[in-house]
N, C-alpha and C positions, 0 to 999 in steps of 0.2 A: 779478162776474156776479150777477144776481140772480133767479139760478133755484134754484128749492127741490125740484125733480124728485129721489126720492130712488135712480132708477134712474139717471141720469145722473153724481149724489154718487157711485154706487157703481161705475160705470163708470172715472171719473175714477182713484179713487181704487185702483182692480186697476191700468188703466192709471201713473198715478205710483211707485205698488210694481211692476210688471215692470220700468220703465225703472230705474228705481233698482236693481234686482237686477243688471242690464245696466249698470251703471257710466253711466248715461244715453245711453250710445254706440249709435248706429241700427246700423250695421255686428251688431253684438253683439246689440242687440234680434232682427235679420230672422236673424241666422244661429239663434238659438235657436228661433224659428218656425219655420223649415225642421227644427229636429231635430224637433220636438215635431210637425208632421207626418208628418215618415221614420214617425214611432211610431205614429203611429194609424191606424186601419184606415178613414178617408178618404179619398176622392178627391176631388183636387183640382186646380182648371184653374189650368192658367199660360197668360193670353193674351199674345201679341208687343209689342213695346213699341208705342208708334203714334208715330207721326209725328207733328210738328206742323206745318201748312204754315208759309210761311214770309209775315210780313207786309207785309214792302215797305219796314219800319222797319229802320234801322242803327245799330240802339242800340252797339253796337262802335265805331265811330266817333266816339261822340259826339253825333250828332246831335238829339238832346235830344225826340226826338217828331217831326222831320221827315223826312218820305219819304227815302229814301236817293237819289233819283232827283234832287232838291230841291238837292245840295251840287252847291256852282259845282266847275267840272273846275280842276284846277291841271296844267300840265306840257304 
């Protein structure tokens, strides 16, 4: 990348040292977040997960980008 932003360098760079203290593992990343909250005298919003609607696509299937409505019927 060819950015020389030395706040970004140094973002990066706390970021690759937590993970790395975390064995790289996100499970173990987000559990140490949530301690490191319990501790501080922060408030902090947890919003509900959202939904994503659903697109009409049957990527499960296989169908490669077309409509799920699109596969000929069998049976």
């Amino acid at each position: 990348m060819m950015n020389g932003d030395p706040i970004v360098a140094e973002v990066r760079a706390i970021r690759d040292k937590l993970a790395a203290e975390s064995g790289y593992d996100i499970g173990e990343i987000f559990r140490r977040l949530r301690e490191q909250q319990a501790r501080s005298d922060l408030n902090y919003v947890r919003y509900p997960p959202r939904r994503v609607p659903p697109t009409g696509y049957d990527t499960a299937a296989g169908s490669k980008g077309r409509r799920a409505e699109s596969q000929p019927q069998t049976g």
